[in-house]
C-alpha positions in Angstrom: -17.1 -41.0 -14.3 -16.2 -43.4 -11.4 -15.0 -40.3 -9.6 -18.1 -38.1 -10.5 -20.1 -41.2 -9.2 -18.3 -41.0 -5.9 -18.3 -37.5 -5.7 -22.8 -37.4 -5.8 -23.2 -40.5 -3.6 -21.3 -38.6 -1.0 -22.8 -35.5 -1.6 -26.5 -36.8 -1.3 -26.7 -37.2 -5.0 -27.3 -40.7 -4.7 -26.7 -42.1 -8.1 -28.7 -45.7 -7.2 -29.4 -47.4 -3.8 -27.7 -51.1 -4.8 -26.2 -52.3 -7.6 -23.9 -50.4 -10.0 -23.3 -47.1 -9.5 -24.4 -47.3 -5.6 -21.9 -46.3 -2.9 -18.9 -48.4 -3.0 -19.9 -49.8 -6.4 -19.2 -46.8 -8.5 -18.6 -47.5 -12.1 -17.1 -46.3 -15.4 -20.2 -45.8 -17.0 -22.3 -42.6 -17.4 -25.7 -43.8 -18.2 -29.3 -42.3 -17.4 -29.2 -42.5 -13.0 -25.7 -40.6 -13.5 -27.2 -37.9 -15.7 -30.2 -37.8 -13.0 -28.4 -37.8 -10.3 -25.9 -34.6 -11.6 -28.8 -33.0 -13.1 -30.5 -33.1 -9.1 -27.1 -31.6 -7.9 -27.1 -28.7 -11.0 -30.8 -27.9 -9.9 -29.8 -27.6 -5.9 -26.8 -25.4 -6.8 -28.3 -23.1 -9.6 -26.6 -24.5 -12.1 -28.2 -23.9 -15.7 -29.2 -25.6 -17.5 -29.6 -28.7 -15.1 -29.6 -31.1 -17.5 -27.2 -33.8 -16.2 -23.9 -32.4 -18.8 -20.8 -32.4 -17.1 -19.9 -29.0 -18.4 -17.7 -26.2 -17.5 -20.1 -24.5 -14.7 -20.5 -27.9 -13.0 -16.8 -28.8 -13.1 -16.0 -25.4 -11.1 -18.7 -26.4 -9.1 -17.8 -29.4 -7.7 -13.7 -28.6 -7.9 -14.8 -25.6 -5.2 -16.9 -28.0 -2.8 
């Protein structure tokens, strides 16, 4: 998760703007900005559904960027 959180905060997927989660505070946890935050970066790349899962077609989509 701390990896995925890394991944949309340097993508422009910006999980929160301070605190946990933010850039450089990435954490463990997948909670509700996470989900948003993936579910923005499904919707931009046509992945559906773009529900925030961290599924199959999302995986392949962020190993390709």
């Amino acid at each position: 998760v701390k990896q995925l959180q890394m991944f949309l905060n340097s993508h422009g997927f910006i999980v929160a703007q301070s605190g946990p989660g933010s850039s450089g505070m990435e954490t463990t946890r997948f909670g509700a900005l996470t989900r948003s935050a993936l579910a923005k970066f499904q919707a931009e790349n046509g992945i559906v559904p773009s529900v925030g899962y961290f599924g199959p077609k999302t995986r392949a989509a962020v190993n390709a960027m």
